[in-house]
PyMOL Python script that loads the backbone (N, CA, C, O; Angstrom):
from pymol import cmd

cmd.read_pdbstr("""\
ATOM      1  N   UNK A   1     134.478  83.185 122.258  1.00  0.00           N
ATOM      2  CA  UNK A   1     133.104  83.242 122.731  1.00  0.00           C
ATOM      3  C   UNK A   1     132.809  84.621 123.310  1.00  0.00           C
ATOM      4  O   UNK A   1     133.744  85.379 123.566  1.00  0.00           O
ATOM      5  N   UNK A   2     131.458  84.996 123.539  1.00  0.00           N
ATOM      6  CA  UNK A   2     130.977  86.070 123.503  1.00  0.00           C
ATOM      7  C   UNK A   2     131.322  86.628 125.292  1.00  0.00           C
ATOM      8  O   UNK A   2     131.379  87.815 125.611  1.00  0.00           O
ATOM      9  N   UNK A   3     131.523  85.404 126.310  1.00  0.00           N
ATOM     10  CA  UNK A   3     131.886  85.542 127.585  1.00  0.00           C
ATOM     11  C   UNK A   3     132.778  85.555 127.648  1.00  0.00           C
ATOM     12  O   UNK A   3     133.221  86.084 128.668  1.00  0.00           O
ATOM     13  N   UNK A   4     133.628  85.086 126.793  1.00  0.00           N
ATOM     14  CA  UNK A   4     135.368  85.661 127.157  1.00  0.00           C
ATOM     15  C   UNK A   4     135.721  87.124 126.445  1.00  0.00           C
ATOM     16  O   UNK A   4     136.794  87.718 126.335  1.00  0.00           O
ATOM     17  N   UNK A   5     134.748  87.366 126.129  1.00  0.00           N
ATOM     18  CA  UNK A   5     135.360  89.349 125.890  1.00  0.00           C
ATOM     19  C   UNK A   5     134.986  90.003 126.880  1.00  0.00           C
ATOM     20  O   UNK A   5     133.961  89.778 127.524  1.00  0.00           O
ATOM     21  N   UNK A   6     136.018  91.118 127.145  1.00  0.00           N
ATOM     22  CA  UNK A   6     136.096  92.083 128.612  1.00  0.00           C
ATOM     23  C   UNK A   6     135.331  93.433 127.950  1.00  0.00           C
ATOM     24  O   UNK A   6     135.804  94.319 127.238  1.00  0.00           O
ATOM     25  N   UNK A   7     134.305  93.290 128.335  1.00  0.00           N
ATOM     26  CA  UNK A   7     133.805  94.456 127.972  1.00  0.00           C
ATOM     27  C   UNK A   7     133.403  95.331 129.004  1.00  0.00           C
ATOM     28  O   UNK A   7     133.364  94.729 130.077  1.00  0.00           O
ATOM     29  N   UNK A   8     133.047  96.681 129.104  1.00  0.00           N
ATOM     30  CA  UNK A   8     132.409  97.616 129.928  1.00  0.00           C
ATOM     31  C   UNK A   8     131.872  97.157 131.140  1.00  0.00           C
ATOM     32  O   UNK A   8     131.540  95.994 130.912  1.00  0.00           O
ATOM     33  N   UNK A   9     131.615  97.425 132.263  1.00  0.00           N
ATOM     34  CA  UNK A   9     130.570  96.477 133.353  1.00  0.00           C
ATOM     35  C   UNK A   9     129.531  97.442 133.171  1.00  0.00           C
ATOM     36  O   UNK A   9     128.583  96.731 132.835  1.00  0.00           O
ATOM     37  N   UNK A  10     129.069  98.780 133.187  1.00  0.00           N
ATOM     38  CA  UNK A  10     127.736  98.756 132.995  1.00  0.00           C
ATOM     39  C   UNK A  10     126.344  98.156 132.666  1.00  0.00           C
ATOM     40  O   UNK A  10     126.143  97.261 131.845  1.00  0.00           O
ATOM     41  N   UNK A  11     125.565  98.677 133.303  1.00  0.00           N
ATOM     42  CA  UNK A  11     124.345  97.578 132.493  1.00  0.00           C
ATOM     43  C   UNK A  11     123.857  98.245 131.333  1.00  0.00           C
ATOM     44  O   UNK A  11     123.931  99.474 131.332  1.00  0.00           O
ATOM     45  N   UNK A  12     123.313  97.592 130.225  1.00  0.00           N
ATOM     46  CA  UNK A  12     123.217  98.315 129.129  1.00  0.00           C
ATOM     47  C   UNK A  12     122.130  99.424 129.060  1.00  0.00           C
ATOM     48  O   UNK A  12     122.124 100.370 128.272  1.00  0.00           O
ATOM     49  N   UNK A  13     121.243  99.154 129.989  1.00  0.00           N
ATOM     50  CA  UNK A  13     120.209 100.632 129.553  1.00  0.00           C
ATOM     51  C   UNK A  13     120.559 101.548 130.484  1.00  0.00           C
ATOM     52  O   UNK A  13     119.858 102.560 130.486  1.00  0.00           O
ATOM     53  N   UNK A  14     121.922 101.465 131.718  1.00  0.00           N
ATOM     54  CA  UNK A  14     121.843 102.694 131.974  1.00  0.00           C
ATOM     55  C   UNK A  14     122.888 103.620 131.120  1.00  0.00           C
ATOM     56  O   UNK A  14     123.926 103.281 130.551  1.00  0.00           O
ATOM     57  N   UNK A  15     122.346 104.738 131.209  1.00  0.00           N
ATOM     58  CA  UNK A  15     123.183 105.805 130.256  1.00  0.00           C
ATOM     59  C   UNK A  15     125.011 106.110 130.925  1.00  0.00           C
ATOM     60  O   UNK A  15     125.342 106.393 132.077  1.00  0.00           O
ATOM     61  N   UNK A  16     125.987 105.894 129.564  1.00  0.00           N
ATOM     62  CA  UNK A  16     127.116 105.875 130.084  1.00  0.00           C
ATOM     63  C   UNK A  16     127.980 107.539 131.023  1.00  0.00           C
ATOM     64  O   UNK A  16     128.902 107.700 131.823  1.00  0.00           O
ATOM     65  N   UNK A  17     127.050 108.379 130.340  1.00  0.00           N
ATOM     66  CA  UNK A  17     127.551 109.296 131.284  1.00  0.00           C
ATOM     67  C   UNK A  17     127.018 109.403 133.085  1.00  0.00           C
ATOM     68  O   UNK A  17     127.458 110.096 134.003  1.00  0.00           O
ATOM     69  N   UNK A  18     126.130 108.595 133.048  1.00  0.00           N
ATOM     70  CA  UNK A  18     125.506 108.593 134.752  1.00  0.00           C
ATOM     71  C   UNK A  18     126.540 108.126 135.253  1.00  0.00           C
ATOM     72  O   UNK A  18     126.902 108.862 136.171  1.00  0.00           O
ATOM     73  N   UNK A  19     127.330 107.109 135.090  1.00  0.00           N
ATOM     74  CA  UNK A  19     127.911 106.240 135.896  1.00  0.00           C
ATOM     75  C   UNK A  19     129.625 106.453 135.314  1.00  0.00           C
ATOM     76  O   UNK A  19     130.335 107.095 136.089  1.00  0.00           O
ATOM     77  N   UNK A  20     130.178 106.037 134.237  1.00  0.00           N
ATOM     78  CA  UNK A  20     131.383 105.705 134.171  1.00  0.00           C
ATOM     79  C   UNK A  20     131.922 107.330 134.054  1.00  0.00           C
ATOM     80  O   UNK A  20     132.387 107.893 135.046  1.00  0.00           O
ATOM     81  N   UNK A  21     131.794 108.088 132.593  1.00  0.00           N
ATOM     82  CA  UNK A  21     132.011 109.317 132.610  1.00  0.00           C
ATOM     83  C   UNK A  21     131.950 110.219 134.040  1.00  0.00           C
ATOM     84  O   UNK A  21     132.837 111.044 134.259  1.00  0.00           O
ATOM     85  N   UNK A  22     131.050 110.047 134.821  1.00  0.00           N
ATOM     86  CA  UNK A  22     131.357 110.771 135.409  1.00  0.00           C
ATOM     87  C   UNK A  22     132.353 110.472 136.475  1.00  0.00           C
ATOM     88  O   UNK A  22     133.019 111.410 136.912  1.00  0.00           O
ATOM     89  N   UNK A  23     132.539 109.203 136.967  1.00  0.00           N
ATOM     90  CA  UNK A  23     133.533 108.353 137.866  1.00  0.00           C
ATOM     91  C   UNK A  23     134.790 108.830 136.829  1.00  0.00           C
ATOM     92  O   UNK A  23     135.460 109.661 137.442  1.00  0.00           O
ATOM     93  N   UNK A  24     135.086 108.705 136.106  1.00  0.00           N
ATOM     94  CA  UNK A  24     136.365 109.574 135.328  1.00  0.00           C
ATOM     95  C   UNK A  24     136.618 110.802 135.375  1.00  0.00           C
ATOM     96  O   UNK A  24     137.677 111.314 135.736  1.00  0.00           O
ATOM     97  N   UNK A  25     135.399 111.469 134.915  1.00  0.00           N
ATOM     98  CA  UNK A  25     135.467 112.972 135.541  1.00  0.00           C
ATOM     99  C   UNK A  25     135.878 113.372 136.298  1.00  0.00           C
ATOM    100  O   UNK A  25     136.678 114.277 136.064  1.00  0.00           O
ATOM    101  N   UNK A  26     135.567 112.898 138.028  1.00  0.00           N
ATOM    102  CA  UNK A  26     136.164 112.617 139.309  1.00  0.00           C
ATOM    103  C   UNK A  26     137.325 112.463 139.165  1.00  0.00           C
ATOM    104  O   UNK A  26     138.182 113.334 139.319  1.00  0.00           O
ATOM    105  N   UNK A  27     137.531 111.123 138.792  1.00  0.00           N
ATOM    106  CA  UNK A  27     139.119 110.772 139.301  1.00  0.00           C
ATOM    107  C   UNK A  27     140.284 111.489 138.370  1.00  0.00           C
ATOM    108  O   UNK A  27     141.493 111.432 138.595  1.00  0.00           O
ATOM    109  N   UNK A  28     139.600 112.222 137.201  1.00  0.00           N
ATOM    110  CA  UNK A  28     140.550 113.208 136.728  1.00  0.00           C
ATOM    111  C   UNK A  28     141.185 114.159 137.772  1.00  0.00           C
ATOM    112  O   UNK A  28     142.280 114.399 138.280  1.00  0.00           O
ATOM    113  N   UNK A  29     139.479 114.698 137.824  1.00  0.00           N
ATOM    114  CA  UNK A  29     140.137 115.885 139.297  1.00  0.00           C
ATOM    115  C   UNK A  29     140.848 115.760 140.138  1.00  0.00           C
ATOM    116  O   UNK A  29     141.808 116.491 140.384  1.00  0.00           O
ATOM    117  N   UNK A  30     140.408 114.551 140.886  1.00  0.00           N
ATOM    118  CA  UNK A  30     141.424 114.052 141.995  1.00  0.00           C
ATOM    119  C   UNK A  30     143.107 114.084 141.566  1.00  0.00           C
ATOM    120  O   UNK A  30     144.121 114.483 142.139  1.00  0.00           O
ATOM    121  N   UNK A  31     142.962 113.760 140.899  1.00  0.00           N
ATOM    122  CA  UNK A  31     144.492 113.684 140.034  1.00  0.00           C
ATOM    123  C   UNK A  31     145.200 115.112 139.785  1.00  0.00           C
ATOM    124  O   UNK A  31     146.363 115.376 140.089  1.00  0.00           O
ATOM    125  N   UNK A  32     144.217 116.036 139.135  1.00  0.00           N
ATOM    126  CA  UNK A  32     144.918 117.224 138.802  1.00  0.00           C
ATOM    127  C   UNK A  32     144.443 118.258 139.652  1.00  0.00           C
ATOM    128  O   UNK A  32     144.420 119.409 139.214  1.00  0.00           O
ATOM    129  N   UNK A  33     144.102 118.035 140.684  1.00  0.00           N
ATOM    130  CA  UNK A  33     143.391 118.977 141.929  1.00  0.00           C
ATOM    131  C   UNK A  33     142.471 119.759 141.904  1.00  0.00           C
ATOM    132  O   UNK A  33     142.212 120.592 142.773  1.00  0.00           O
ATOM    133  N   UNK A  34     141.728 119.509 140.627  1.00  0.00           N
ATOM    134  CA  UNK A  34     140.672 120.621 140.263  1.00  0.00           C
ATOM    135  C   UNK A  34     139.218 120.489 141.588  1.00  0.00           C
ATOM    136  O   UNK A  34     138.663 119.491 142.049  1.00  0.00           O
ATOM    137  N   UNK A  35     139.019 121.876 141.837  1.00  0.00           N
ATOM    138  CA  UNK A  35     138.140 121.860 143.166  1.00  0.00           C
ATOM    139  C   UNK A  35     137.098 122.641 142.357  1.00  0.00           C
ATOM    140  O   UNK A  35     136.531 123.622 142.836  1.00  0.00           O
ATOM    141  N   UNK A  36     136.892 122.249 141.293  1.00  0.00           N
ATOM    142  CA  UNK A  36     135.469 123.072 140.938  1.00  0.00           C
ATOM    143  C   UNK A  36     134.120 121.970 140.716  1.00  0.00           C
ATOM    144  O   UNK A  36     134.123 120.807 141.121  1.00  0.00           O
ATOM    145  N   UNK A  37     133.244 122.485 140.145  1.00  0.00           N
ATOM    146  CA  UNK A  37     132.012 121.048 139.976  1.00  0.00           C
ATOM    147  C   UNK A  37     132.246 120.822 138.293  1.00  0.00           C
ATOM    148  O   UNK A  37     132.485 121.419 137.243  1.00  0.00           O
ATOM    149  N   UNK A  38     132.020 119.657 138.808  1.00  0.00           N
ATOM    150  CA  UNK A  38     131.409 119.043 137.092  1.00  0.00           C
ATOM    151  C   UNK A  38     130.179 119.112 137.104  1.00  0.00           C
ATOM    152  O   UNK A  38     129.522 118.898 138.123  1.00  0.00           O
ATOM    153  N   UNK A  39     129.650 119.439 135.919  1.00  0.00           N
ATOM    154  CA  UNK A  39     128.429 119.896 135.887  1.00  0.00           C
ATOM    155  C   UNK A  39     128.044 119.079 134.307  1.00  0.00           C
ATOM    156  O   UNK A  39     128.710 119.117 133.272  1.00  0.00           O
ATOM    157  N   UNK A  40     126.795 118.391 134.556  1.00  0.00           N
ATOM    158  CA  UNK A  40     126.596 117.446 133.457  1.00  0.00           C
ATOM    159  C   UNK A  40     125.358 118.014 132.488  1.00  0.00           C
ATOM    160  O   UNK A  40     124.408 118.331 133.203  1.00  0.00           O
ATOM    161  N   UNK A  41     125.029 118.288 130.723  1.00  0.00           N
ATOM    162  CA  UNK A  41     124.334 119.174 130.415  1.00  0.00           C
ATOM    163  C   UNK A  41     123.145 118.293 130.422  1.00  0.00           C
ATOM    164  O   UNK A  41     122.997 117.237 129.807  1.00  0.00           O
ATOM    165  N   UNK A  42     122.134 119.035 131.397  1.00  0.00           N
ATOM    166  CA  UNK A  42     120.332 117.958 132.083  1.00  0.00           C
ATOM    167  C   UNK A  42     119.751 117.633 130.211  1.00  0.00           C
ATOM    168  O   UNK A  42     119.251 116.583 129.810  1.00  0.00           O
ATOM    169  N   UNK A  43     120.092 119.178 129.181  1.00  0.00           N
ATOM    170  CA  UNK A  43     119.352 118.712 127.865  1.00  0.00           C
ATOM    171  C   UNK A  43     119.879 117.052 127.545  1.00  0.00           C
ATOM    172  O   UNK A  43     118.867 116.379 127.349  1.00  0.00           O
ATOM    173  N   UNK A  44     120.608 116.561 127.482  1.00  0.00           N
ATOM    174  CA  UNK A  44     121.217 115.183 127.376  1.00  0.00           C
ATOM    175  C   UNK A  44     120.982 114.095 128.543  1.00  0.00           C
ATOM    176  O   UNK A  44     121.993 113.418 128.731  1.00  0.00           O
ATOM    177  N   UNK A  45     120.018 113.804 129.276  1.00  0.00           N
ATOM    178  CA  UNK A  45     119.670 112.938 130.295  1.00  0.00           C
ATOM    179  C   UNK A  45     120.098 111.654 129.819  1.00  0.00           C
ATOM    180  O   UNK A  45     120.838 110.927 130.481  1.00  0.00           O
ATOM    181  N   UNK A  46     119.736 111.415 128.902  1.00  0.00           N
ATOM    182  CA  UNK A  46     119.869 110.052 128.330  1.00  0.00           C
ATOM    183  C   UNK A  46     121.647 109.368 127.847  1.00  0.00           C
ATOM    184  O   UNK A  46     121.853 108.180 127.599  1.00  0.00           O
ATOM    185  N   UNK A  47     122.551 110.293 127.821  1.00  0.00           N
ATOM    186  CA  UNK A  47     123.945 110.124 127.503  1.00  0.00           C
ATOM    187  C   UNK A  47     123.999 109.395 126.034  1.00  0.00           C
ATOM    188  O   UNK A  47     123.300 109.539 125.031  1.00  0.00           O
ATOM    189  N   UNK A  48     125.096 108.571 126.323  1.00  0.00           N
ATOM    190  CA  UNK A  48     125.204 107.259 125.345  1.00  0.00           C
ATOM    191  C   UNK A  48     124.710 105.975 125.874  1.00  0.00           C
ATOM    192  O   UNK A  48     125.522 105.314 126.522  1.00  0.00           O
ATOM    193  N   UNK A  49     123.357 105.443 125.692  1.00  0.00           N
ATOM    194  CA  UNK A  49     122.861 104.749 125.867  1.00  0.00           C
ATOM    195  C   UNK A  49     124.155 103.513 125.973  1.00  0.00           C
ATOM    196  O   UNK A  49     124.367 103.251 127.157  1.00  0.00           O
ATOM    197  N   UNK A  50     124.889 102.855 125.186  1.00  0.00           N
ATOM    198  CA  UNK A  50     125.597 101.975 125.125  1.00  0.00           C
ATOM    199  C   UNK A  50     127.197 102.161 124.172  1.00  0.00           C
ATOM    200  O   UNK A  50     127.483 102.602 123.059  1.00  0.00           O
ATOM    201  N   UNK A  51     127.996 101.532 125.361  1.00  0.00           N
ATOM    202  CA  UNK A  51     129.408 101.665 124.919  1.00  0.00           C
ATOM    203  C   UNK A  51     130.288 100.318 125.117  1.00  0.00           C
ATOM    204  O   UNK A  51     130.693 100.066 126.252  1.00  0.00           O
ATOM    205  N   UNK A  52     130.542  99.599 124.232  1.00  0.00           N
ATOM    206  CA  UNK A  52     131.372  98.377 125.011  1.00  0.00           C
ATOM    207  C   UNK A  52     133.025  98.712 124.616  1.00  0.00           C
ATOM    208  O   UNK A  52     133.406  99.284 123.595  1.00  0.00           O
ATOM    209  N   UNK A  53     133.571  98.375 125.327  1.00  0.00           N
ATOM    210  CA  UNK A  53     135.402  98.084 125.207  1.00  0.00           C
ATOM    211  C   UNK A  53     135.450  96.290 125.031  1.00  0.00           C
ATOM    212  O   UNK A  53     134.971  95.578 125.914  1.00  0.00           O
ATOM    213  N   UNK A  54     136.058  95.735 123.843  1.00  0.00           N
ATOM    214  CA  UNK A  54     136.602  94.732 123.561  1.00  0.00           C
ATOM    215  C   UNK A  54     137.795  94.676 123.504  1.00  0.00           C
ATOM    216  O   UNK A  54     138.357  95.142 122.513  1.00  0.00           O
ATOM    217  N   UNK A  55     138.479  94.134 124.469  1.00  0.00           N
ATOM    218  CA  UNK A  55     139.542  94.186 123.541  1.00  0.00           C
ATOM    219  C   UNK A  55     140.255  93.037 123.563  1.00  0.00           C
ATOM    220  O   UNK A  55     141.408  93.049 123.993  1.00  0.00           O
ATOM    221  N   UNK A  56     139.616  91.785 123.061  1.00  0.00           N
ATOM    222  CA  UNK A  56     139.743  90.008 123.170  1.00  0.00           C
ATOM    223  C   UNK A  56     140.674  90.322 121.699  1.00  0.00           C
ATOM    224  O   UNK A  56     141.722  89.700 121.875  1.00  0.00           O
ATOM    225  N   UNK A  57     140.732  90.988 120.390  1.00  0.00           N
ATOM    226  CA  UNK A  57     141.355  90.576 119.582  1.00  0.00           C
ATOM    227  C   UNK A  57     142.675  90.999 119.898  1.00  0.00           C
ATOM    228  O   UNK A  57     143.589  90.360 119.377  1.00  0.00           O
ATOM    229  N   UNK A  58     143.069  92.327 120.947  1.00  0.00           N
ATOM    230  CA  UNK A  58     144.106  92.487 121.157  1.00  0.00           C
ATOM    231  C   UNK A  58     145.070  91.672 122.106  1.00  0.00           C
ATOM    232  O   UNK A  58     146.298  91.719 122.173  1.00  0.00           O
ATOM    233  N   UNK A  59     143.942  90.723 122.999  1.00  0.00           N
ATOM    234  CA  UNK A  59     144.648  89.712 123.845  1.00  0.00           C
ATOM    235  C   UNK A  59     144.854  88.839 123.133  1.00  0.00           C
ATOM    236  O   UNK A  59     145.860  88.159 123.338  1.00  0.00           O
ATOM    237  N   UNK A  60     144.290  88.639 122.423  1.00  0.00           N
ATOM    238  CA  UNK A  60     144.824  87.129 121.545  1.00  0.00           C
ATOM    239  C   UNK A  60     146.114  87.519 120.630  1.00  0.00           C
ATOM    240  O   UNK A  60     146.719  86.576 120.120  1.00  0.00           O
ATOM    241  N   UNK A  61     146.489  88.591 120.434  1.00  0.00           N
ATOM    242  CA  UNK A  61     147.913  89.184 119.734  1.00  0.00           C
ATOM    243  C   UNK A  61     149.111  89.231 121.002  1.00  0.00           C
ATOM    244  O   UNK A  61     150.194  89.796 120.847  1.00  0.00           O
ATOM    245  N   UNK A  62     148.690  88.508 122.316  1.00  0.00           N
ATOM    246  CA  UNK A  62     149.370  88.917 123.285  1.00  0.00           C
ATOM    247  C   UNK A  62     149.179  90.473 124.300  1.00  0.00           C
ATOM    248  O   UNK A  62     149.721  90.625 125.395  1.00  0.00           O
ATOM    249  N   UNK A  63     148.512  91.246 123.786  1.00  0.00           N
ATOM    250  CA  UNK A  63     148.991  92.626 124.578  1.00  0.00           C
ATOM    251  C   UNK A  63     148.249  92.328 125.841  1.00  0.00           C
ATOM    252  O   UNK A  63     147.589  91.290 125.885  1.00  0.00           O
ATOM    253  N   UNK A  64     148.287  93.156 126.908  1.00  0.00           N
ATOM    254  CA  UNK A  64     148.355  92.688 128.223  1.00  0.00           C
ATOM    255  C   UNK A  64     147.930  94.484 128.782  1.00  0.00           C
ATOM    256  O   UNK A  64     148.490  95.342 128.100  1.00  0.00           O
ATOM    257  N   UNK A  65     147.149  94.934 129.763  1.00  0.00           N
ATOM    258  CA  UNK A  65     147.270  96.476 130.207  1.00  0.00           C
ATOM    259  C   UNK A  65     148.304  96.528 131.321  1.00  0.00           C
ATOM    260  O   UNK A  65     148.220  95.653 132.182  1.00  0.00           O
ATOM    261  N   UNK A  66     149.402  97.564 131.433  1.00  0.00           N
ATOM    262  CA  UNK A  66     150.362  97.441 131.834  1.00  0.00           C
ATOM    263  C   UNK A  66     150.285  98.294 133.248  1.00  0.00           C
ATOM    264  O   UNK A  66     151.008  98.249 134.243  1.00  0.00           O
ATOM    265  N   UNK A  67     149.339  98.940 132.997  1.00  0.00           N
ATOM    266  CA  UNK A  67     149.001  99.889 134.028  1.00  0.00           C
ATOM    267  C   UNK A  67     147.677 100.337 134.421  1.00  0.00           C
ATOM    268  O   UNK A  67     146.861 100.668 133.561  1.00  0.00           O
ATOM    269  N   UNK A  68     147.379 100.373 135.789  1.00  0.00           N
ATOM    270  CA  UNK A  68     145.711 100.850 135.732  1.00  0.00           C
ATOM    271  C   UNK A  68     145.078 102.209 135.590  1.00  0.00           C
ATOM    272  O   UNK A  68     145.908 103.113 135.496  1.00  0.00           O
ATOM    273  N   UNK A  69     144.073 102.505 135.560  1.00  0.00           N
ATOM    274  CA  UNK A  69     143.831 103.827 134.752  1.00  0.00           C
ATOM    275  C   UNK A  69     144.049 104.635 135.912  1.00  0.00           C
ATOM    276  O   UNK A  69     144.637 105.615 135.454  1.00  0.00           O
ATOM    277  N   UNK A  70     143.902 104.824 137.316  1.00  0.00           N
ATOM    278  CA  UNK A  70     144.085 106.013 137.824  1.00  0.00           C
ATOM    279  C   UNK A  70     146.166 106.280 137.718  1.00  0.00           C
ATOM    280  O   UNK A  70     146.500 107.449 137.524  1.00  0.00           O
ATOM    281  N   UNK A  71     147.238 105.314 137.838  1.00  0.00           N
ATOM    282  CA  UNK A  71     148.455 105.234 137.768  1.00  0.00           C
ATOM    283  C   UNK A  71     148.056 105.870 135.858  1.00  0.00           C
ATOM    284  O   UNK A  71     147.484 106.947 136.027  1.00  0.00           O
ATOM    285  N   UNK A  72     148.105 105.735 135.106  1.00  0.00           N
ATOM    286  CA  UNK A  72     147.870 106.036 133.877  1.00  0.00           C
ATOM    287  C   UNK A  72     147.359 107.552 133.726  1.00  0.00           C
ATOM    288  O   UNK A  72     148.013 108.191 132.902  1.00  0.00           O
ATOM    289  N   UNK A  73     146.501 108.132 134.249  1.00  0.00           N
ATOM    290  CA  UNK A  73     145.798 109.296 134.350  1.00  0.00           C
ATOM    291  C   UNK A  73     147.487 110.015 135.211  1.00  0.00           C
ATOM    292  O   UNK A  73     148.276 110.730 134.591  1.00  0.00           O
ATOM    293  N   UNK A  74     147.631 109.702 136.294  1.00  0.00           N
ATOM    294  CA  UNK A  74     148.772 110.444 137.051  1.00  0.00           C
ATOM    295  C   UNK A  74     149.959 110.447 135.935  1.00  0.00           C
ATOM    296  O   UNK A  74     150.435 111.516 135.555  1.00  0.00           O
ATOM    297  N   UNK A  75     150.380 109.283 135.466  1.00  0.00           N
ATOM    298  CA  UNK A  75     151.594 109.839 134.292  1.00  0.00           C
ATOM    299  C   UNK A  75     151.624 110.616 133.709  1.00  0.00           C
ATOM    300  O   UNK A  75     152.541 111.436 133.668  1.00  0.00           O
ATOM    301  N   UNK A  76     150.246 110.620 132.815  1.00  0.00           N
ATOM    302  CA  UNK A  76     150.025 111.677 131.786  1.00  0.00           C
ATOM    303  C   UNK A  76     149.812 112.800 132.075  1.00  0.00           C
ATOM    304  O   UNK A  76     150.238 113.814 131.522  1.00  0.00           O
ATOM    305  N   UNK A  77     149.020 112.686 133.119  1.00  0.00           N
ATOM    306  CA  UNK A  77     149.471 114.176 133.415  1.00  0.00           C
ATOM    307  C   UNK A  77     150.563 114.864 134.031  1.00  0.00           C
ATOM    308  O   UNK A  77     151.020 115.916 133.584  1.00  0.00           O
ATOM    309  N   UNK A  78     150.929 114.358 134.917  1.00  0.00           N
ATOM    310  CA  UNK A  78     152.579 114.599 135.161  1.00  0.00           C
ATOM    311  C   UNK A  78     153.526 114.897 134.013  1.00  0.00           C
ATOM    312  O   UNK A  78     154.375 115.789 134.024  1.00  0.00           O
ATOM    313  N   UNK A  79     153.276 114.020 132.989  1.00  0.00           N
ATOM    314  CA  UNK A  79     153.951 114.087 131.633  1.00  0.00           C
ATOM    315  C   UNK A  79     153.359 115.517 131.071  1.00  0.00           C
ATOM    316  O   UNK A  79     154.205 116.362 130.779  1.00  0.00           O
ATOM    317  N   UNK A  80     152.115 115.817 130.915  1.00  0.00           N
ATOM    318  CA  UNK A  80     152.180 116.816 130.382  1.00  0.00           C
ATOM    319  C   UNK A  80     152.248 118.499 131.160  1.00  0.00           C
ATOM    320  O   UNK A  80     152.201 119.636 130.689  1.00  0.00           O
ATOM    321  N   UNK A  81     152.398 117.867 132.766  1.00  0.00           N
ATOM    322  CA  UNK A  81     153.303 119.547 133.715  1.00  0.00           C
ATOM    323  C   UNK A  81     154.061 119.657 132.940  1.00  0.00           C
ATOM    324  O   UNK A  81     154.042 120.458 132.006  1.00  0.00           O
ATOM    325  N   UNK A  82     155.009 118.725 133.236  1.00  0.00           N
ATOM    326  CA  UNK A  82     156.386 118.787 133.102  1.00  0.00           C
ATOM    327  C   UNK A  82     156.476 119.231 131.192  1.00  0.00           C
ATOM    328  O   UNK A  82     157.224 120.197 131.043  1.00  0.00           O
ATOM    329  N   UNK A  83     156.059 118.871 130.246  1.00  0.00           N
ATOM    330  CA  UNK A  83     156.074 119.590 128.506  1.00  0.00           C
ATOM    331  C   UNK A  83     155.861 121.047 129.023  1.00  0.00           C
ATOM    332  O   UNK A  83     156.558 122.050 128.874  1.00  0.00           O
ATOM    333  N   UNK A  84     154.658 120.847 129.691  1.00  0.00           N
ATOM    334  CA  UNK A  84     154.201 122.589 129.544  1.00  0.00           C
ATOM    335  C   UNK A  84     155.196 123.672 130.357  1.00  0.00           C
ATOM    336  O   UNK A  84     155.339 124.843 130.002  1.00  0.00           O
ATOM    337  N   UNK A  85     155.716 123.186 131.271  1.00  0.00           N
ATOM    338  CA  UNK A  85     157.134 124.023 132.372  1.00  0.00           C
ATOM    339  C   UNK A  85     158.394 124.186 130.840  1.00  0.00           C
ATOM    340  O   UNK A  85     158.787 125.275 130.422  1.00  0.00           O
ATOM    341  N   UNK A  86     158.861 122.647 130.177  1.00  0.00           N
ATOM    342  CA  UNK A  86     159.516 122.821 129.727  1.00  0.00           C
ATOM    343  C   UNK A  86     159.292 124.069 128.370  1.00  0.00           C
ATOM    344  O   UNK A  86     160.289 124.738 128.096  1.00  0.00           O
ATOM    345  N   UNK A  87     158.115 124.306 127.651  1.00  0.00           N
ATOM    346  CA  UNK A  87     157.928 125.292 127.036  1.00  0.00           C
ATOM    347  C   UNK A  87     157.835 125.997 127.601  1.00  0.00           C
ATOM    348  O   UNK A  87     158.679 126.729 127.084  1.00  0.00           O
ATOM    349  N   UNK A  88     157.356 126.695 128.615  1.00  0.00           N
ATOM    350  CA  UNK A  88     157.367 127.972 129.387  1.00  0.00           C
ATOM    351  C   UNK A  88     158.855 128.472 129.285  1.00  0.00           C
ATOM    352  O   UNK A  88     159.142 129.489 128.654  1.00  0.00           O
ATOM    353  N   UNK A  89     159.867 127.632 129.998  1.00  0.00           N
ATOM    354  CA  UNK A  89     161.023 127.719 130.153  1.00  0.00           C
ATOM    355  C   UNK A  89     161.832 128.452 129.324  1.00  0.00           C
ATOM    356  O   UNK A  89     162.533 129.448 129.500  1.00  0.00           O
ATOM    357  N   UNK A  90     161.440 127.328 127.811  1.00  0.00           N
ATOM    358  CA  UNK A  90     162.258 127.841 126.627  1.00  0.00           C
ATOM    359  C   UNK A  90     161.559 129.124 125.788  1.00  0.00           C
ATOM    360  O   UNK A  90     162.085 129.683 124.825  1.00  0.00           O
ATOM    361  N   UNK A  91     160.407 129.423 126.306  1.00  0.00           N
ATOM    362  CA  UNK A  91     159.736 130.977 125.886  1.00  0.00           C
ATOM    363  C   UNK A  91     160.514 131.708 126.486  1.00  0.00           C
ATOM    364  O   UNK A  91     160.555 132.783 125.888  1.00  0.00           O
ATOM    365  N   UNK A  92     161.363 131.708 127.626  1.00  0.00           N
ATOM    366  CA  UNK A  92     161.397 133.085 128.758  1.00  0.00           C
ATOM    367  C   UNK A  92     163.330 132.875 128.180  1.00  0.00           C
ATOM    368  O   UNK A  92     164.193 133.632 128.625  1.00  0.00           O
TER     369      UNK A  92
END
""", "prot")
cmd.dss("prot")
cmd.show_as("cartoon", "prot")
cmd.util.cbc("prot")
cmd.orient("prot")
């Protein structure tokens, strides 16, 4: 049924960069310490009107999210210091 899919919480006419994109934007920074502004382009006011995430066919195969997105955001990037040190390394 159409209520058991997990989709987006936005409401649908507001535009997805007002609200979620930019709450990601954020918590990127927070994550990788960036102290500068995000700056959103005003010609595009309107964003993407509508975006849903389903992902009921992948629960019904069993999969499960194992981790939440700000723990997820910190791995990866941690994961990718640590690639980029290790190439530095093996350049020098």
């Amino acid at each position: 049924s159409n209520s058991a899919r997990r989709k987006h919480s936005l409401p649908p006419t507001q535009p997805l960069w007002s609200g979620y994109i930019r709450a990601l934007a954020e918590l990127i920074g927070e994550v990788i310490g960036f102290k500068g502004q995000i700056v959103f382009d005003p010609c595009k006011p309107d964003g993407t009107p509508r975006k849903l995430l389903d992902v009921s066919k992948l629960e019904a195969l069993g999969w499960r999210p194992r981790v939440e997105l700000r723990q997820g955001i910190e791995e990866t990037y941690q994961w990718f210091v640590e690639q980029i040190s290790e190439h530095i390394s093996r350049a020098n």
